[in-house]
C-alpha positions in Angstrom: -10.5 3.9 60.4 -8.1 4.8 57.9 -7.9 4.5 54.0 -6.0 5.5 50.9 -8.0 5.9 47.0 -6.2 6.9 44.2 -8.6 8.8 41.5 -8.4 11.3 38.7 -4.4 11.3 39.4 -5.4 12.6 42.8 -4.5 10.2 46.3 -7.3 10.9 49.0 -7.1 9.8 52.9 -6.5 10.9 56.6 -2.9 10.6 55.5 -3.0 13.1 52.6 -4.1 16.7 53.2 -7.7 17.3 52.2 -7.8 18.5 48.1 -9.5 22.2 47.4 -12.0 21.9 44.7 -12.4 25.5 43.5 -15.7 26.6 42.1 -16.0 27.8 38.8 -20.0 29.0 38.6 -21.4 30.0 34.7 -24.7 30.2 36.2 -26.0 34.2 36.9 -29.0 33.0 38.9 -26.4 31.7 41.7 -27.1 32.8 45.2 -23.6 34.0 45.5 -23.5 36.7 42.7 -19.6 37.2 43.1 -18.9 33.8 42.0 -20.1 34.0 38.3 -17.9 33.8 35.4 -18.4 33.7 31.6 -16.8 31.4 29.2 -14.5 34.6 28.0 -12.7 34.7 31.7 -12.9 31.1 32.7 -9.7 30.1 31.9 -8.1 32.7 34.0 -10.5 32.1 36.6 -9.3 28.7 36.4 -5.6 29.3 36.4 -6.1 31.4 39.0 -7.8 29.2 41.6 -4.7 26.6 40.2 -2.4 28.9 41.4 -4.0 29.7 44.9 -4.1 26.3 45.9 -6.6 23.9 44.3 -6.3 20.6 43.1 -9.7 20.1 41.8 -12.1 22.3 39.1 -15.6 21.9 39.7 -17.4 23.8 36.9 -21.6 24.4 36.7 -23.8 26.1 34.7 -27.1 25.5 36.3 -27.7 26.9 40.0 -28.3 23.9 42.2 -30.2 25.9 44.8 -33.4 24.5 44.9 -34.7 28.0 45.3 -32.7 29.9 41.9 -34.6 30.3 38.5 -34.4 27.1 36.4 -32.8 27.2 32.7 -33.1 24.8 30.2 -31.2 21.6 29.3 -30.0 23.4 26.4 -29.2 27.0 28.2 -26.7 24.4 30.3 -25.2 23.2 27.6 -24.5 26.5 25.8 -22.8 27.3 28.6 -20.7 24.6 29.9 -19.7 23.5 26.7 -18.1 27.0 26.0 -16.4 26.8 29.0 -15.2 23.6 28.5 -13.4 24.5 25.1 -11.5 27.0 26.8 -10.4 24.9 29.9 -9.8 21.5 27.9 -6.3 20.8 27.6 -5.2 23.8 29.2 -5.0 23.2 32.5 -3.3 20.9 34.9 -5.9 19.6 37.3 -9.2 17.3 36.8 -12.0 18.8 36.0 -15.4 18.2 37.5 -19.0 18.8 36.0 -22.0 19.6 38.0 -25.0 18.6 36.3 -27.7 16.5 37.0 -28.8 15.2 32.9 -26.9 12.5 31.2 -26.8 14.3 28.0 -24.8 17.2 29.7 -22.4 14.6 31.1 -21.6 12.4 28.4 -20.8 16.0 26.4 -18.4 16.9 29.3 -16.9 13.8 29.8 -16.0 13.9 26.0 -14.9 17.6 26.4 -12.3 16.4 28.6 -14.5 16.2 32.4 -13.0 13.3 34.7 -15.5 13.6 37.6 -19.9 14.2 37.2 -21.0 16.0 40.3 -24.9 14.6 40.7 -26.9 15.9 43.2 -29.7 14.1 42.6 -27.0 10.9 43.1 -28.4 9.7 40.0 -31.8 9.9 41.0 -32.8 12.7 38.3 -31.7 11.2 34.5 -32.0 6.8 34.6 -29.0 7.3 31.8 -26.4 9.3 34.1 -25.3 6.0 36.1 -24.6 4.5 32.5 -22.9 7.3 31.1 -20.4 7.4 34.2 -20.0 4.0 33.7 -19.0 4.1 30.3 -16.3 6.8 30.6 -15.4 5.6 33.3 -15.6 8.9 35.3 -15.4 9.7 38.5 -18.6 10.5 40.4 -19.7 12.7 43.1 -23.1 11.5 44.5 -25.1 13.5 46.9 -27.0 12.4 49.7 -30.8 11.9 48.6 -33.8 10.1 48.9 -36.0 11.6 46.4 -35.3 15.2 45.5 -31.7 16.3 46.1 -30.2 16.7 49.5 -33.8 15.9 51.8 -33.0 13.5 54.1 -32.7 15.2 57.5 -30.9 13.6 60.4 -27.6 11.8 60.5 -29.0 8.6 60.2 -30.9 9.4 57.2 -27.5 11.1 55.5 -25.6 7.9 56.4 -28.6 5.7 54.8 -28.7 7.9 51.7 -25.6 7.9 51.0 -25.4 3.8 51.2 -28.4 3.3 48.7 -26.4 6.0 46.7 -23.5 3.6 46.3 -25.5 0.3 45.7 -27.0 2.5 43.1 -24.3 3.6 41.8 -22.5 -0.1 41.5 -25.3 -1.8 40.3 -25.0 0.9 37.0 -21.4 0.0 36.6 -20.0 2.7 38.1 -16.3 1.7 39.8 -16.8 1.8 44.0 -12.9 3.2 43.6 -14.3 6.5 41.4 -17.3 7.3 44.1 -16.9 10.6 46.2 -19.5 10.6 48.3 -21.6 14.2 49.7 -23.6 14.5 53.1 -25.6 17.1 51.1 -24.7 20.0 53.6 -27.1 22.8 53.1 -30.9 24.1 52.8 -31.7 21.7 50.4 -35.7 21.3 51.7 -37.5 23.8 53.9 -38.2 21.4 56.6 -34.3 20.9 56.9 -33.2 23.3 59.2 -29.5 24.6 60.3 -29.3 22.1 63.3 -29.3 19.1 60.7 -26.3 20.7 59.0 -24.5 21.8 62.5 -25.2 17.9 63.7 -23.8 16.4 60.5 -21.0 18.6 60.3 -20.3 17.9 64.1 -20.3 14.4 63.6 -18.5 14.2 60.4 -15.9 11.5 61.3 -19.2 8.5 61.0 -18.9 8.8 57.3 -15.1 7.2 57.6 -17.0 4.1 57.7 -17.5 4.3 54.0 -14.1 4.2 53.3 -14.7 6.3 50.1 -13.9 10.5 49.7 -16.0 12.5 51.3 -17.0 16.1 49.8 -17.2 19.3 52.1 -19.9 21.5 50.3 -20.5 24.3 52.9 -19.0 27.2 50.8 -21.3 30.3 51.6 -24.4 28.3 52.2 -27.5 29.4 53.9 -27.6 27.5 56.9 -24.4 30.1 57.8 -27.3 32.5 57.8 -29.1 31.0 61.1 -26.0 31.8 63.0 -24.2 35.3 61.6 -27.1 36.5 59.5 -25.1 38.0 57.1 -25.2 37.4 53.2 -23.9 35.1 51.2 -21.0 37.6 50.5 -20.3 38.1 54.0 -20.2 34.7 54.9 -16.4 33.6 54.4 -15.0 33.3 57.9 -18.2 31.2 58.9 -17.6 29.0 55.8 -13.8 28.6 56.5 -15.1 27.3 59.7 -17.6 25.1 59.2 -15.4 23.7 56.2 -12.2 23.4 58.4 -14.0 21.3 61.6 -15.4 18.7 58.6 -12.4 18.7 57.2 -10.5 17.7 60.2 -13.3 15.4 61.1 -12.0 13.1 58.0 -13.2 15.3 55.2 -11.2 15.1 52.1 -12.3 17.4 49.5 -13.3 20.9 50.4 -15.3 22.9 47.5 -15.3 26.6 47.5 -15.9 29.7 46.2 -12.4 31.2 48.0 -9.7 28.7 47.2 -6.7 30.9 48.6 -8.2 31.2 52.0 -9.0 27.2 52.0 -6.1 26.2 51.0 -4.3 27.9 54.0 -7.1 26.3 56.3 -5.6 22.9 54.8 -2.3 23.5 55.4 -3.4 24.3 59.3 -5.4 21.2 59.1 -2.4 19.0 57.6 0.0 20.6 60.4 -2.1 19.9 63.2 -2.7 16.2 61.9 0.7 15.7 61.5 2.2 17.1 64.6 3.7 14.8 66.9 3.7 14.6 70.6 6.7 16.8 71.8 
């Protein structure tokens, strides 16, 4: 099954190479310490990661681990909003907002954010579906039942994920903004690395959607079960796990190391387009 959505100036499909969504984390209580920034570098960050390869920002000022040190509504803003200022404007690809609180993402979305990353798939603020809707933003929406990321088993993912849009529409949101995400990753202590291995290994069921689908593996825990190595050691495992979803019909990759992925997309784009000799 093959389909074509046009977004945020960006095409998506098995006919397009998969887009890099680069990282930018403001949040010092992130698992993967090498990956903060401050308002004062983000810009360059930003450029930088533009340069190497990505198509896509996704900036957060909150860790999502459901295992980091929470901060306030306000502590988010601060930061985002700072960050925001200096990338507004300035730089050529769309920007995307991780946050969970309606109040953060209507501030964004007038900051200049096309796309709100929700892990909670809109489950956390009642407000967030509206405030999509009326900017008529992009949204990423996570796989979840009721806390982010906890359904375990594929067929959980795949009915997660289908509420998630229903949701979504019934807000207002536009089903041609929706990027959907299988919620790779630790997210519960009763999900396990298996869960992750099986969904990633079985990637190519979410096709059936016929929407974007995230790959959010960058550096992850689950990595842990198999090298058991930290989260700084953990590229070439990432790269791996990231590339076999990809070619399994993923279409965004997000990362923390957007020069290395976006040579793993050209590989991916090369083999997809080879013809029989």
């Amino acid at each position: 099954m093959t389909f074509t959505a046009k977004m945020c100036g960006l095409t998506f499909g098995e006919n397009h190479p998969p887009h890099v969504m680069g990282i930018l984390n403001l949040s010092p209580e992130s698992f993967y310490k090498n990956s903060v920034r401050d308002s004062s570098s983000i810009l360059d960050a930003a450029q930088k990661m533009i340069d190497d390869g990505a198509t896509m920002l996704d900036v957060g000022a909150r860790s999502t681990s459901p295992w980091a040190e929470t901060i306030s509504v306000e502590d988010e803003k601060t930061r985002l909003f700072s960050a925001l200022k200096e990338l507004s404007g300035n730089i050529s690809v769309p920007i995307s907002v991780d946050t969970m609180y309606a109040g953060v993402a209507e501030a964004a979305l007038s900051l200049g954010a096309e796309i709100i990353n929700d892990i909670s798939s809109l489950k956390n603020d009642p407000l967030m579906g509206k405030v999509i809707a009326d900017y008529n933003a992009c949204a990423v929406l996570m796989a979840t039942q009721k806390t982010p990321g906890d359904p375990l088993g594929m067929d959980a993912v795949m009915s997660s994920l289908s509420n998630a849009i229903s949701n979504a529409e019934n807000a207002g949101i536009d089903p041609q903004k929706i990027i959907l995400d299988p919620a790779v990753g630790h997210w519960i202590p009763e999900k396990t690395a298996a869960y992750d291995f099986d969904v990633i290994n079985r990637f190519e069921k979410f096709g059936v959607f016929e929407m974007p689908i995230l790959v959010a593996v960058s550096r992850k825990s689950f990595l842990n079960e198999v090298i058991e190595k930290p989260a700084e050691d953990r590229l070439i495992s990432s790269l791996t796990a990231a590339t076999i979803a990809a070619y399994k019909g993923g279409h965004i990759i997000r990362t923390h190391d957007v020069s290395e992925t976006a040579d793993a997309v050209k590989v991916i784009s090369a083999i997809r387009n080879q013809k029989e000799l």
